[in-house]
N, C-alpha and C positions, 0 to 999 in steps of 0.2 A: 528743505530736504535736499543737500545739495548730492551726497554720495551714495551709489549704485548698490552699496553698502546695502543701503535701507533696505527694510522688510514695510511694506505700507498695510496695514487692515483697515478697507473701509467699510463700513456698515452702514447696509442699506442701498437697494440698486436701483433707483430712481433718477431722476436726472441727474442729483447732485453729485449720488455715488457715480451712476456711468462716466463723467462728464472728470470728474475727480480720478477716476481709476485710469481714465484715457490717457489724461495729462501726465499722471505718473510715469507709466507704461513708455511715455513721448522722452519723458525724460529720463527713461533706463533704470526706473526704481524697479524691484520685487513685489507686484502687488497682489494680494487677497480679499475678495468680492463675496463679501454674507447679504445673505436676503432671506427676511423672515417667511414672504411669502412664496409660494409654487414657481413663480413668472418673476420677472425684473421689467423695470417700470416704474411702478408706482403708479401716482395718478394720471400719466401718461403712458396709457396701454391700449392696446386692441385684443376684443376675443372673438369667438364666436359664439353667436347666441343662438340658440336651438327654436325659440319663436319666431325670428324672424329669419332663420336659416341661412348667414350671412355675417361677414365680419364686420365688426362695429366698434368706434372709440370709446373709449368712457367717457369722454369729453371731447367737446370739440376746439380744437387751438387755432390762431393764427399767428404764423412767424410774420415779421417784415421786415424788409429791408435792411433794417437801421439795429439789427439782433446782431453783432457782428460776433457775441460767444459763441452762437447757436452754429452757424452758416463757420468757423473755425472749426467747430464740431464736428459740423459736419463733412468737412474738407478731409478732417484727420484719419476717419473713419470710411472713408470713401463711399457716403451717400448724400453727395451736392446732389446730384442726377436724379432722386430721389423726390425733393421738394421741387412745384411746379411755379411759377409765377402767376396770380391771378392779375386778372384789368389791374391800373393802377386809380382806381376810386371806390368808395365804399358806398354802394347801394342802402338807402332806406324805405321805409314803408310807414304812414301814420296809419293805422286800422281803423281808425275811429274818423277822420277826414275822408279819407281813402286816396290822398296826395303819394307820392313818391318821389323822390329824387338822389343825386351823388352828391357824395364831397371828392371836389377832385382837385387833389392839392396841385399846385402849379412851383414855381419857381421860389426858390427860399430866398435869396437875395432880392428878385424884384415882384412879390406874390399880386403881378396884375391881375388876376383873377377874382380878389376881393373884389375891383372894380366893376363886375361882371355878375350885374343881379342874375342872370341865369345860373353861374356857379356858385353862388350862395346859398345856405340853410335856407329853405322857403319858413318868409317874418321873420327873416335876422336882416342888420344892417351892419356897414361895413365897420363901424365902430362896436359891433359885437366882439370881434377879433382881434380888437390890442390886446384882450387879457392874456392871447397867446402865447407872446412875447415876455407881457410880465412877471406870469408865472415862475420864468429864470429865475426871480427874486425873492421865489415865498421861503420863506423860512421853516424849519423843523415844527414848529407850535400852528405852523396855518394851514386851515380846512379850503377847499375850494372854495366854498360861501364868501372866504376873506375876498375872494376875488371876481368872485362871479353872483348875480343875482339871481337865487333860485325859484324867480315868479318870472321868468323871461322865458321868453322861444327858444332863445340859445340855448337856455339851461336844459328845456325839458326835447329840443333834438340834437344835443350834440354832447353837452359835458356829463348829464347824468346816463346815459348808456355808455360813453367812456370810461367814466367813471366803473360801471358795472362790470364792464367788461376787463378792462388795467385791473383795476384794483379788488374788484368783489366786494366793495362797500359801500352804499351809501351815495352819493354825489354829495349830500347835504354833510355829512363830516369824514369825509375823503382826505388822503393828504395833500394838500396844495403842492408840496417838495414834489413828489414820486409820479401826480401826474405832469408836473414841468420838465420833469427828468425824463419823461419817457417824452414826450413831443420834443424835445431838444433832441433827442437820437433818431427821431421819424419825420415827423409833419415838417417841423420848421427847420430842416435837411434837407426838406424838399423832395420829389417825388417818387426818385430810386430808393429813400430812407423809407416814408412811408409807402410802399408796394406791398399787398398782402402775398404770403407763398402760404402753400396749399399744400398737404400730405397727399397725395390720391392713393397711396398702398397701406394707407390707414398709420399711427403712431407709432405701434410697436416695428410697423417694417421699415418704416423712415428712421427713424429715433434707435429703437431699442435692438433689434435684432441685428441690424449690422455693426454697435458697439460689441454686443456679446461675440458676434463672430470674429472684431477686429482685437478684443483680449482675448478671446479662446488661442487664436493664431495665432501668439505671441505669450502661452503659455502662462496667462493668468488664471489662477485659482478661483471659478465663480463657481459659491454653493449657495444653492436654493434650499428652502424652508430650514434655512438654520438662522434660528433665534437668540438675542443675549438676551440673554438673562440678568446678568453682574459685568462690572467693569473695575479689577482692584485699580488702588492710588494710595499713593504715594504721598508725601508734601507737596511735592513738583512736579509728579508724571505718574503716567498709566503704568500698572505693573502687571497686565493680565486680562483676559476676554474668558468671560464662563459663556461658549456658546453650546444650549441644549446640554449636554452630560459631558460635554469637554472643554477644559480647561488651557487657555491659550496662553502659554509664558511670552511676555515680554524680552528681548535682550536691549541691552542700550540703544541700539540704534533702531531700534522696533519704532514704527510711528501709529499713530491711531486717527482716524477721520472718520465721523459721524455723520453720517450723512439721514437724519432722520425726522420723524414730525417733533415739534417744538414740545408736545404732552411727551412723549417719550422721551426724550433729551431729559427734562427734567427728571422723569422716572429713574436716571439713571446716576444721574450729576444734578442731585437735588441744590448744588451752592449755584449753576449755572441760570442767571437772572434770564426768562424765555417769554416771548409773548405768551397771555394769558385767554384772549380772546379769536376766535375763529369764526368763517362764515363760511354757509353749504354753497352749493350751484347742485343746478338739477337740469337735467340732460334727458329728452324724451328721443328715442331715434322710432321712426315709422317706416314701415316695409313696405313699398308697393311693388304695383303687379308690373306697373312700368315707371317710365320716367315723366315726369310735371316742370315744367321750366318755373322757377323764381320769375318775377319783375326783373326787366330791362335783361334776360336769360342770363344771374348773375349763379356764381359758385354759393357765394352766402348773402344776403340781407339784413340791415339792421330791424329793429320792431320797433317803431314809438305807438303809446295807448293800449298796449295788451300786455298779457305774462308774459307769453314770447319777448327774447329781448331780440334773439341772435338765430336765424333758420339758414341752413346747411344742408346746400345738395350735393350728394355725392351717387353718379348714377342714378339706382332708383330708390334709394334712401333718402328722407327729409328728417333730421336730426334739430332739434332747437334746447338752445345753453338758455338756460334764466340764470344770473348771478345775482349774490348776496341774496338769497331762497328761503331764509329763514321762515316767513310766514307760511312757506309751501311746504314745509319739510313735514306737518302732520295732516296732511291734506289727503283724503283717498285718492287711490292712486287711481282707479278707473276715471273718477267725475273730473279729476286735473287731468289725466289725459285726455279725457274727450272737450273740456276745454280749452285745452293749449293747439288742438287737432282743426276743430273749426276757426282758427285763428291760422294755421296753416294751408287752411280749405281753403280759405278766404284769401292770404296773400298770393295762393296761385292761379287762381281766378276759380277756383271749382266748388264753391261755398258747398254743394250738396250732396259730396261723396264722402260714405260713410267711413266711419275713422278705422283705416289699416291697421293687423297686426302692430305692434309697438311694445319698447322696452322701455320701463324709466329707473334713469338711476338716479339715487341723492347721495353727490357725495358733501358728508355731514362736517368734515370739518377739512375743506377742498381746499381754503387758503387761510393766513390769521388775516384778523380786521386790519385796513391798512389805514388806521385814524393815526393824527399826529402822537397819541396816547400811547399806541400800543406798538407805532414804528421805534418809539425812543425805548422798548423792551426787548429790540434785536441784538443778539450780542454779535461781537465779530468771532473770526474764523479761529483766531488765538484763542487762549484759556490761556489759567493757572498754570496748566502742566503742559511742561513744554514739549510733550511729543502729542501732544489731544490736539486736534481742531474742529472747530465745526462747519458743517456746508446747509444747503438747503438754502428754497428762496424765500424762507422765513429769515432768516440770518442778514448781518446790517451788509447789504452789495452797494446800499446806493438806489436800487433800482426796485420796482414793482415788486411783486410774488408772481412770476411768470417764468414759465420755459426760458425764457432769457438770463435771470435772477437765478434761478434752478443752476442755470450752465456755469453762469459765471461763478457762481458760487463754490461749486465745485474744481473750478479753476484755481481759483484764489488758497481754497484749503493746501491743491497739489503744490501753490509758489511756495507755499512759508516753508 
């Protein structure tokens, strides 16, 4: 995209579109901003919800350190100031022992802290953590299992809630690549890289509202609940946008970016090869009257032995993420909340207070499955026709399906 010339349309305002339209904008192109739905977002949004009378994520995220799209992002749009730094170690919980402890990564070059049974996994040994390192080496076709044993301690408090959490699949057929990829940019960078940050004015005020403020103020085109319907073509290019009852001509130097879920991409560019498989996460947030500290007074906790995987305070909200949710997603919602609730009782010492106001969401198809299988169904940003790209952290980045993936993704669409 190299001339000012361009007219850019991205569809779809979600990370990949915001994050796409930004870069454009950065680099003096014309752009126009559709979003099928009310809000822009996507699945990183805040609303407010009327039962617990308070605003609330639809998920809950963590950035770190080692995101450098994201933290560019957010530089460009001016809300660094925005994201907070948490401790720099991740708090856990067994529910079922009733053990706790941190991972608290140390130095990447000399990591003496392996040496140091107190900073260890409680039942890991120090030769749990070469596969750290080897992982650099897994290949596109290897599961974590190639590399880790999934009847181990390591396995069942460290790699499979990672797993959960990076990827939304599985730890047992996980990509070995995409979780090495992501510890090469974090953990094993050492302690600045792995650092959690924290939204405290919730996603949409971090993320989404000050992009829209940063294209409105620079006179980009964003329209809400407008829908495509059709996309003409060409042999080699997009010739036109049917959004709702209006008909979007093309000129030569028009560009198109898609910024959308991989089922709808297909729905549209049925030749474009798209992951075929997806997995839910489910998101319970609970209202209290006050505030409950977490173990060791942490912002979030891991879960080992329960549904809970991931519990999140924020003031006097406790929010908890279950990833890859499939078996929960037909579950009544009352008998799963008041189960996931006494597991939140319990991680904050008050086993006997009855279960708060709460919201649960199931989002149904939150990310694709990220097995070696269905990572090799990622296309890249290119196409056929050479003014179409596509974004999204479904799309081949290299990287997880994550806010991070989301960013860059949408990066990469604005270089070509």
């Amino acid at each position: 995209m190299p001339s000012s010339d361009h007219h850019v349309h991205i569809i779809g305002a979600g990370m990949a579109g915001l994050s796409a339209a930004v870069r454009c904008v950065e680099r003096g192109l014309r752009v126009s901003l559709y979003e099928s739905a009310s809000q822009a977002g996507g699945r990183c949004r805040s609303f407010h919800d009327p039962a617990l009378n308070r605003i609330i994520d639809n998920g809950n995220h963590l950035l770190l350190g080692g995101n450098p799209c994201v933290f560019d992002y957010l530089d460009t749009i001016g809300a660094s100031r925005l994201v907070t730094a948490a401790p720099g170690h991740f708090p856990f919980i067994d529910l079922k022992s009733g053990e706790d402890w941190s991972l608290r990564p140390g130095s990447a070059k000399l990591p003496l802290w392996l040496f140091l049974p107190g900073r260890r996994i409680p039942g890991t040994r120090i030769s749990d953590y070469w596969v750290l390192k080897k992982l650099s080496t897994a290949r596109e076709q290897d599961t974590l299992t190639n590399f880790v044993d999934p009847t181990s301690t390591m396995f069942k408090r460290f790699w499979d809630p990672l797993c959960a959490a990076v990827l939304n699949t599985d730890a047992n057929e996980g990509s070995a690549k995409l979780i090495g990829q992501m510890l090469d940019m974090t953990l094993l960078k050492g302690p600045d890289f792995a650092r959690p940050f924290l939204t405290p004015n919730g996603l949409s005020g971090t993320l989404v509202d000050p992009a829209l403020a940063y294209l409105q103020q620079r006179k980009v085109h964003v329209a809400l609940g407008a829908r495509v319907k059709s996309i003409g073509l060409a042999e080699n290019q997009a010739t036109h946008l049917v959004i709702g009852n209006n008909t979007i001509e093309f000129s030569p130097t028009d560009l198109l970016i898609l910024c959308l879920p991989p089922h709808q991409v297909k729905s549209l560019l049925p030749q474009v090869q798209v992951p075929t498989s997806t997995r839910p996460i489910l998101n319970v947030h609970f209202g209290m009257d006050e505030e409950h500290r977490l173990p060791q007074n942490a912002a979030f906790i891991g879960v080992v032995n329960g549904i809970s995987q991931w519990i999140f305070r924020r003031e006097t909200t406790l929010s908890v993420t279950v990833s890859n949710a499939t078996a929960l997603m037909d579950k009544d919602v009352d008998e799963l909340s008041d189960q996931i609730w006494q597991e939140v009782a319990s991680a904050i010492g008050r086993p006997h207070i009855s279960r708060p106001p709460y919201r649960l969401i199931k989002e149904k198809r939150a990310t694709i499955c990220q097995t070696p299988e269905q990572i090799a169904l990622r296309p890249d940003s290119l196409t056929r026709w050479k003014n179409l790209f596509l974004a999204g952290d479904w799309t081949n980045t290299g990287l997880p399906a994550t806010i991070e993936g989301a960013v860059k993704s949408g990066q990469v669409a604005a270089k070509n």
